[in-house]
C-alpha positions as CSV (number, residue, x, y, z in Angstrom):
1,X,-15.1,55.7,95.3
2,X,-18.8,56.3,94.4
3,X,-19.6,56.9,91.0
4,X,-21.2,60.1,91.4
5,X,-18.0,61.7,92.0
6,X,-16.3,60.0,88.6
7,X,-16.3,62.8,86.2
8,X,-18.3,62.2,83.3
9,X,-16.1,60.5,80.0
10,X,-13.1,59.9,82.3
11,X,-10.3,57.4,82.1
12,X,-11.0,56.0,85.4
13,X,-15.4,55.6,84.2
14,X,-14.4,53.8,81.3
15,X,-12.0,51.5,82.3
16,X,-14.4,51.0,85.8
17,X,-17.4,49.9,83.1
18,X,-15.0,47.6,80.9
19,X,-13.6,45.9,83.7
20,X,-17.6,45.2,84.8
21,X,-18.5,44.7,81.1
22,X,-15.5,41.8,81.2
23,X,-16.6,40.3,84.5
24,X,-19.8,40.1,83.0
25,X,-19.4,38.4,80.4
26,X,-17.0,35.8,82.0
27,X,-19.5,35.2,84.8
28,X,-22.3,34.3,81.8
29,X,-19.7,32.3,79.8
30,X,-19.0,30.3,83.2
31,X,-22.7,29.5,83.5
32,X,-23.4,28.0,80.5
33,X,-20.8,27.2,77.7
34,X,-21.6,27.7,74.2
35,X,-20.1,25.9,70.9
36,X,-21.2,28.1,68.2
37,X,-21.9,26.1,64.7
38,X,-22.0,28.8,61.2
39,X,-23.7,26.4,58.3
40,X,-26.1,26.9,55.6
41,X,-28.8,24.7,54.2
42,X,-29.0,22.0,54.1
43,X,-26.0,21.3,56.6
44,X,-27.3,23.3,59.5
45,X,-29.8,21.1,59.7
46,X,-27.8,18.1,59.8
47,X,-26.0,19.8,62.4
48,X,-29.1,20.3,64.4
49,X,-30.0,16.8,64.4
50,X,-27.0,15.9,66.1
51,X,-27.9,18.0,69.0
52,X,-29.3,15.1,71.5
53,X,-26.1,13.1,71.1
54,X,-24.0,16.6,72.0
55,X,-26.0,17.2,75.0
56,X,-25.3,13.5,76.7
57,X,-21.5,13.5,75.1
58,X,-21.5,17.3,76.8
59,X,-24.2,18.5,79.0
60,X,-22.3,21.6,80.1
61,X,-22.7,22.9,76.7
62,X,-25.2,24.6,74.3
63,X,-24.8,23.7,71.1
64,X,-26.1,26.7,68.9
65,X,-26.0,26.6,65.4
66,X,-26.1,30.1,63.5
67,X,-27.6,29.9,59.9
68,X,-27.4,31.9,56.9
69,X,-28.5,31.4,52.9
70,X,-25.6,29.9,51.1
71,X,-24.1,33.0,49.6
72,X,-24.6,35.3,53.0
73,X,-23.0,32.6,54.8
74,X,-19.8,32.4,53.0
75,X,-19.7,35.8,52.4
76,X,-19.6,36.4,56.4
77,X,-17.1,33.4,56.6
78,X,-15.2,35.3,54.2
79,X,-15.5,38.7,56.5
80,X,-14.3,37.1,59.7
81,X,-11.7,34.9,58.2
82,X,-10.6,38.3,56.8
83,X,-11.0,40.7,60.2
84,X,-10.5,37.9,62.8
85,X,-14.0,38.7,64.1
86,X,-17.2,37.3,64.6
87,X,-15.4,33.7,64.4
88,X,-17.8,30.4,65.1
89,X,-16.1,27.8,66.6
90,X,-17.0,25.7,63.6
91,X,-17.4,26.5,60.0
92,X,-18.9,24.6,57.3
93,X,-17.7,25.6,54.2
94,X,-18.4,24.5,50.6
95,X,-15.6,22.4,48.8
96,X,-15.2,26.2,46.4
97,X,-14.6,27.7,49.5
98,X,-12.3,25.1,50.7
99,X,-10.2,26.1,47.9
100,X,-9.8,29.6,48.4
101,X,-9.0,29.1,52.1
102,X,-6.6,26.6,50.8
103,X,-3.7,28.6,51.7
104,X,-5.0,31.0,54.2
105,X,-3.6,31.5,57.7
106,X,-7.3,31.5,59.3
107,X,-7.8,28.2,59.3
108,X,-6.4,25.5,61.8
109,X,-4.1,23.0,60.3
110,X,-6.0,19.9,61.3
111,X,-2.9,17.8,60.1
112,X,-1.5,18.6,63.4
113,X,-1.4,17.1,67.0
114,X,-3.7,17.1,68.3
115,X,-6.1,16.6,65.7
116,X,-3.9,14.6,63.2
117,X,-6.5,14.3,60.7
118,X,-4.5,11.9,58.4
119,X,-4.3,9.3,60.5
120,X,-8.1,9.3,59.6
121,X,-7.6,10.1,55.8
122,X,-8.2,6.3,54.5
123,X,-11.7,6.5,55.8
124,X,-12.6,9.5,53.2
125,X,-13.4,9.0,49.5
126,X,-9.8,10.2,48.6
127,X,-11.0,13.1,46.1
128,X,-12.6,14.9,49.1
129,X,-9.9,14.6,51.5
130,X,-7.3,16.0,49.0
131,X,-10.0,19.1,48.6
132,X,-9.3,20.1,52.2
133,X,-5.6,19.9,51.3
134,X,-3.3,22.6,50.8
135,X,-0.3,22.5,49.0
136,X,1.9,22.3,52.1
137,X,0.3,19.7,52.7
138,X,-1.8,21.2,55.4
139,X,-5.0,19.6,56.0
140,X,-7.7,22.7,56.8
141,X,-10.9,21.2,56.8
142,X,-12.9,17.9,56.8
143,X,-15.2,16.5,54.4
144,X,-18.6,15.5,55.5
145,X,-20.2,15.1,52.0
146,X,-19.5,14.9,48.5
147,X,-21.3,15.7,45.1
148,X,-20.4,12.8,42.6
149,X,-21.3,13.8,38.9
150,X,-24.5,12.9,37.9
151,X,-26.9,13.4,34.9
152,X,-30.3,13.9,35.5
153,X,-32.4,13.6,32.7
154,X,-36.7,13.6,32.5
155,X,-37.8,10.5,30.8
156,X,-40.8,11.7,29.7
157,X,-39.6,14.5,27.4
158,X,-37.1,12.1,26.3
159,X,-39.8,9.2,25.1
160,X,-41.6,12.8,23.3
161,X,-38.1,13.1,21.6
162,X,-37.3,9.1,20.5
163,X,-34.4,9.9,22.4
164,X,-32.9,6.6,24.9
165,X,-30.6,7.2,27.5
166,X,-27.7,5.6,25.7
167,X,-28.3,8.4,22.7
168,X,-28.1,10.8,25.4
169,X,-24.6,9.3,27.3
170,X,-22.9,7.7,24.9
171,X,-20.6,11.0,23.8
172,X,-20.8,14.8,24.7
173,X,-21.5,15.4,21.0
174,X,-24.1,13.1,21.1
175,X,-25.5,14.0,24.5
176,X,-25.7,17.6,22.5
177,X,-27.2,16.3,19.0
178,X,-29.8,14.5,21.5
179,X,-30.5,18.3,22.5
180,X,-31.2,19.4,19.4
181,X,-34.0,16.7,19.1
182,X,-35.7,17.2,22.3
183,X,-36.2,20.9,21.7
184,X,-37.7,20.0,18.0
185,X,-39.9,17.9,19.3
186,X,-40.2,19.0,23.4
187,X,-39.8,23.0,22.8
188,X,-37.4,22.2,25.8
189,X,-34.0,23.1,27.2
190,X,-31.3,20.4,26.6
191,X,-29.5,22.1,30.0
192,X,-30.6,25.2,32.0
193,X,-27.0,27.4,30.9
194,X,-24.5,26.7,28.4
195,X,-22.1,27.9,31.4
196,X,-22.8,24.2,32.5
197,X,-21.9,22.7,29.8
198,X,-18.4,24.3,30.4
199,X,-18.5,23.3,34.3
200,X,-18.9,19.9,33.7
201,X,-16.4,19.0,31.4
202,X,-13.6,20.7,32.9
203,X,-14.0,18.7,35.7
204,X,-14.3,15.3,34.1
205,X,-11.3,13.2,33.8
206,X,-8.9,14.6,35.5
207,X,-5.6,13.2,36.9
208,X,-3.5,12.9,39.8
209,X,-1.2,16.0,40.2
210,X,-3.7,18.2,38.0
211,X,-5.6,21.1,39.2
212,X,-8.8,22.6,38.0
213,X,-7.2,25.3,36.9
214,X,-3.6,25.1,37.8
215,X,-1.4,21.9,38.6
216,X,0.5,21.1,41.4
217,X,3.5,22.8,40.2
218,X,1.4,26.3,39.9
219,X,1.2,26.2,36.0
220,X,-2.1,27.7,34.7
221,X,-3.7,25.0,32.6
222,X,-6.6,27.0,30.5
223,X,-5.3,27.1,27.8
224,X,-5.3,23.5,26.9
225,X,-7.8,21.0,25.0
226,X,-9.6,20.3,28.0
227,X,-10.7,24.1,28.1
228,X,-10.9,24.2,24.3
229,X,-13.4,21.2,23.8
230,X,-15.8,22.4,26.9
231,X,-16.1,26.1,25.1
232,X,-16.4,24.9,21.6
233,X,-19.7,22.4,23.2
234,X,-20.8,25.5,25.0
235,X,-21.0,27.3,22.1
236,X,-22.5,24.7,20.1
237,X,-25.4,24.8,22.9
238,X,-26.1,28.1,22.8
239,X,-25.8,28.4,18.8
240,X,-28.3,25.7,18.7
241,X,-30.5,27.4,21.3
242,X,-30.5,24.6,23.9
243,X,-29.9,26.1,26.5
244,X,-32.5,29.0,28.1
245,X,-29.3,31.3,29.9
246,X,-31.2,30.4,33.4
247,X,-29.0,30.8,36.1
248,X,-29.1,28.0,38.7
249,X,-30.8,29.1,42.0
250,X,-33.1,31.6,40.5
251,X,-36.9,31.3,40.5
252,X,-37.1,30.9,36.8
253,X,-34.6,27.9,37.2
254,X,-37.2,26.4,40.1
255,X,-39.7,27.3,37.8
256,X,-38.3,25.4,34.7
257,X,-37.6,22.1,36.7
258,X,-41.3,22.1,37.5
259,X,-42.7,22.6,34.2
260,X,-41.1,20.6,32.0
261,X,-38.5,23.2,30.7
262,X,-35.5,21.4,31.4
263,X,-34.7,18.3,30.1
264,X,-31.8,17.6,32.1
265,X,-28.9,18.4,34.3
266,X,-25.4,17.7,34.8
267,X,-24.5,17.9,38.3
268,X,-23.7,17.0,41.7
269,X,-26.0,13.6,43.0
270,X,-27.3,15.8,45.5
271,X,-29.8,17.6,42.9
272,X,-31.5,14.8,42.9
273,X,-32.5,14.9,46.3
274,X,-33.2,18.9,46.1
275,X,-35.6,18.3,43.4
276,X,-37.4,15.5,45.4
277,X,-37.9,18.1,48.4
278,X,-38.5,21.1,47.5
279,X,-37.5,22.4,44.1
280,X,-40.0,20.1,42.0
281,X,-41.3,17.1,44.0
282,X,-44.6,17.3,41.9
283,X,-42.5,15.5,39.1
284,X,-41.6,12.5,41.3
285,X,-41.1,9.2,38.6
286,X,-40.3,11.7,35.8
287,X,-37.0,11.9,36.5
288,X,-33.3,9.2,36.3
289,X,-30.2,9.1,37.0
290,X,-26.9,8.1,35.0
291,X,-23.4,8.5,34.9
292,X,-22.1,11.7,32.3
293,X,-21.3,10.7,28.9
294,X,-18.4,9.1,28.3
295,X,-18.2,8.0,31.7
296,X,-16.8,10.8,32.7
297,X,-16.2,11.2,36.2
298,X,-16.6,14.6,38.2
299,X,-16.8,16.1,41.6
300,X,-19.6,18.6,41.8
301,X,-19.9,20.3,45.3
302,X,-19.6,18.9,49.2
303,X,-19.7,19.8,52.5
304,X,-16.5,20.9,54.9
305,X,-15.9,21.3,58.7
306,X,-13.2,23.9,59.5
307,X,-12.1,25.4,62.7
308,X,-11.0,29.0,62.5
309,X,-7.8,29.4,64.4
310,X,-9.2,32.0,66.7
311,X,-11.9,28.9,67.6
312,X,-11.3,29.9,72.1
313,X,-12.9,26.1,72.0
314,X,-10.7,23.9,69.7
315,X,-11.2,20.6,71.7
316,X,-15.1,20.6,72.1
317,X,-15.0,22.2,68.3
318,X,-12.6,18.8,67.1
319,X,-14.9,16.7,69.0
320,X,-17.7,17.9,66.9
321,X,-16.2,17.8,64.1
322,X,-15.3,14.0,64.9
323,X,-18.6,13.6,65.6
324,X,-20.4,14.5,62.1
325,X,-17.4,13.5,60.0
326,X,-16.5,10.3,61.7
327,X,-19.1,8.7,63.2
328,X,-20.5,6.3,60.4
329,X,-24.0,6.3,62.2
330,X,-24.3,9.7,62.1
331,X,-23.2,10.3,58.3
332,X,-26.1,7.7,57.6
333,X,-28.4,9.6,59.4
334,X,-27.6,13.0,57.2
335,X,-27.5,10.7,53.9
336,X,-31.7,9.2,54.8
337,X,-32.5,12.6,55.8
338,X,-30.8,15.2,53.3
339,X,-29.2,13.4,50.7
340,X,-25.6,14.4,51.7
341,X,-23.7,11.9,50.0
342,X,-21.3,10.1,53.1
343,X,-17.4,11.3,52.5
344,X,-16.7,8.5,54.7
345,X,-16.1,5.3,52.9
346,X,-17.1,2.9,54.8
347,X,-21.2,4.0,54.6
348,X,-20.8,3.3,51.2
349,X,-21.2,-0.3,52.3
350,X,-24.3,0.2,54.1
351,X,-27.8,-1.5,52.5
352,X,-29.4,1.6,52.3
353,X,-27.2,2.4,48.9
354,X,-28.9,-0.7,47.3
355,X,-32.8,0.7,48.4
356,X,-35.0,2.5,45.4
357,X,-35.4,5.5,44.9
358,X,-39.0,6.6,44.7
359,X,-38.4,9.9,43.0
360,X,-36.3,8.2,40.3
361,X,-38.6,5.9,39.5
362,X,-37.5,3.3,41.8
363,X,-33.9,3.6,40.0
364,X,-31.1,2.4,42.6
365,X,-29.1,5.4,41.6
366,X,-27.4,5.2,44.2
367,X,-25.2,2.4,43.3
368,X,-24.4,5.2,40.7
369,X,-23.1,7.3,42.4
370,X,-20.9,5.4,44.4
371,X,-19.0,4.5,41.7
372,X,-18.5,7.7,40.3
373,X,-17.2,8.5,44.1
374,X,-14.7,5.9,43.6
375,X,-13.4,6.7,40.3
376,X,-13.2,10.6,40.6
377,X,-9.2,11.5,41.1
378,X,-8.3,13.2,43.3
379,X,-7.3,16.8,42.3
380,X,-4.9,19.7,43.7
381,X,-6.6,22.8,45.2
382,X,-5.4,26.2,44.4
383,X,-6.0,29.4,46.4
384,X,-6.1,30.5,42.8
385,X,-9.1,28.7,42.1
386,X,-12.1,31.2,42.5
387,X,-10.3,33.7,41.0
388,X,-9.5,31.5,38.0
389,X,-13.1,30.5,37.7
390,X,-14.6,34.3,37.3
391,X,-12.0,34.9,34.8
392,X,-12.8,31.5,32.8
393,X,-16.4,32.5,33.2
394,X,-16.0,36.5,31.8
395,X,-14.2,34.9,28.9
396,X,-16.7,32.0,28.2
397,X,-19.7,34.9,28.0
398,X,-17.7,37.0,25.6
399,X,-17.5,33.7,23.7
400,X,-21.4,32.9,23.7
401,X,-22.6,37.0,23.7
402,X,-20.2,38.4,21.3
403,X,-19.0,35.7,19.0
404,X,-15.3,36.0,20.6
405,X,-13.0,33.6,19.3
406,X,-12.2,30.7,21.5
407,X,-8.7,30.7,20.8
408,X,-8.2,33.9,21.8
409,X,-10.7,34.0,24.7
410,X,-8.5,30.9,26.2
411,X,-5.3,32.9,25.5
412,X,-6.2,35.6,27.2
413,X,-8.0,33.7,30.3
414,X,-4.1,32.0,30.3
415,X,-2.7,35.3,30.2
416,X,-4.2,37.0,33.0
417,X,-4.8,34.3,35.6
418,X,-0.2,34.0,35.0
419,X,-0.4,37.1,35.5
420,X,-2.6,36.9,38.9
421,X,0.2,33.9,39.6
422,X,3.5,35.8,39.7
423,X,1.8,38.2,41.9
């Protein structure tokens, strides 16, 4: 039948041009193979390095990793978790993501033949593997790095201040009286946001069977003294004017690292490295390293491989992920190159944890770091999570910005996220 003759918009034109469209596109996808990677910084470029080793592992196919800013990227994650389009084959996803994917369908159970990803699980510091873990016991993702707790601290505003680093750790109230000092004498910020403040201690300490924000058994724990002491330090930051309500990520946040604004911050061990490459490398020797006060011990961020379920390419997608996650010489590799702290336990042994650190002064941090890895629990994840957070969050700003009772800010932060829980 010629063409020419197909009337124009008819059944028989469309279906000829999909059934070319499909022939296509399976001729193309014959030629060359392609596993498709989603990440964001620094990951995707820990991903990229890995290419050479893909190409002699699997010659017969492109490895093409697709990039986006933090946020965009989990916000598309998000969208074709969601839709059940525009799926990669792999997805990296931040451990707060991990969470709220937790009990979602979209994700493969890795737990399962023929991945059985537990027969792996003593390799992983054991925090991070019960991060990927769902309640069902479903395993949805694996962890390539973690964030132990760390504080950072600048030694030079601290020696301004009379202020040693056993002052600073010893307690949180002293960690915040050592604030008050520094801005006397410094003019600057104990922390960037009393918000972290908040973050940091809700996170420290916790135990086997308790959640974030819920425990295993689903109960909302906000209300508690673990919330109650972490609002009332807040507060005490912000009435005290230690903190400069800088967001982290911003330019003026950037800008306060590099100038001497900031005399510390609590966070994950991978700041450290940030600051070194690109947030405020000018300040190399200013800066140390040392476990929160009261040896607390705190997970603060990492790095997860998922496979969406509508992966077409769940072998050459596992072997990947086996690859990055597994493979104890390529976990070094994105440790020396991006300061991804290994998940996997045993390049914890390696003698590149003992070298200096030139940006901390030559501090061994870490040998730190490590053993905050090893003595963070290992905590349930809730789908709840992200949705308990915001709420936490509107309630802790209603405490700092309009004098709110804490009692009652907790209460109702309790209140709602039950609420959200019988849903």
């Amino acid at each position: 039948m010629s063409l020419a003759r197909l009337p124009i918009g008819s059944k028989t034109l469309r279906r000829f041009f999909a059934a070319m469209s499909f022939a296509l596109c399976s001729l193309v996808q014959a030629q060359v193979k392609v596993l498709i990677i989603a990440a964001y910084p620094a990951v995707d470029s820990i991903a990229k390095s890995a290419a050479a080793e893909w190409k002699k592992k699997h010659p017969d196919v492109e490895l093409k990793i697709v990039s986006r800013s933090f946020a965009d990227h989990h916000t598309a994650m998000t969208t074709a978790l969601s839709t059940s389009s525009n799926l990669p084959d792999v997805m990296v996803l931040e451990v707060g993501y991990v969470a709220r994917f937790a009990e979602n369908s979209g994700l493969q159970d890795l737990s399962q033949a023929p991945f059985d990803i537990k027969t792996h699980q003593a390799k992983f510091v054991p925090y991070a593997f019960k991060q990927a873990t769902a309640r069902s016991g479903a395993v949805l993702a694996v962890p390539a790095d973690i964030g132990p707790g760390t504080l950072l601290y600048r030694t030079d505003l601290l020696k301004k201040a009379g202020i040693t680093e056993e002052q600073l750790t010893s307690s949180w109230e002293g960690y915040v009286q050592s604030g008050i000092q520094i801005k006397a004498k410094t003019g600057a910020y104990l922390m960037p946001h009393a918000r972290d403040m908040k973050d940091i201690l809700i996170r420290s300490n916790l135990q086997a069977g308790e959640g974030l924000y819920l425990d295993n058994k689903g109960t909302v724990l906000i209300n508690t003294p673990r919330f109650e002491r972490a609002f009332e330090l807040a507060k005490l930051v912000r009435s005290q004017k230690l903190d400069g309500k800088i967001n982290a990520w911003t330019t003026e946040w950037t800008e306060g690292f590099k100038r001497g604004q900031i005399a510390t911050q609590m966070s994950g061990a991978w700041l450290a490295g940030h600051l070194n490459n690109w947030i405020a490398p000018q300040t190399k020797g200013l800066w140390r390293a040392s476990q929160l006060p009261e040896h607390s011990w705190a997970s603060w961020g990492g790095s997860f491989y998922a496979i969406p379920k509508g992966s077409p390419n769940k072998s050459l997608s596992w072997d990947f992920i086996q690859m990055m996650t597994l493979q104890a010489d390529r976990q070094l590799s994105a440790f020396k190159a991006e300061d991804a702290f290994p998940a996997l336990v045993q390049v914890h042994k390696d003698p590149f944890l003992d070298q200096p650190i030139e940006f901390l002064g030559g501090q061994k941090a870490r040998l730190l770091w490590r053993e905050a890895a090893q003595k963070t629990a290992a905590i349930d994840v809730h789908k709840l999570d992200p949705i308990a957070e915001e709420i936490v969050n509107t309630e802790l700003d209603k405490v700092l910005d309009q004098g709110k009772d804490i009692r009652k800010a907790l209460q109702d932060a309790q209140a709602l996220l039950e609420r959200r829980a019988r849903r």
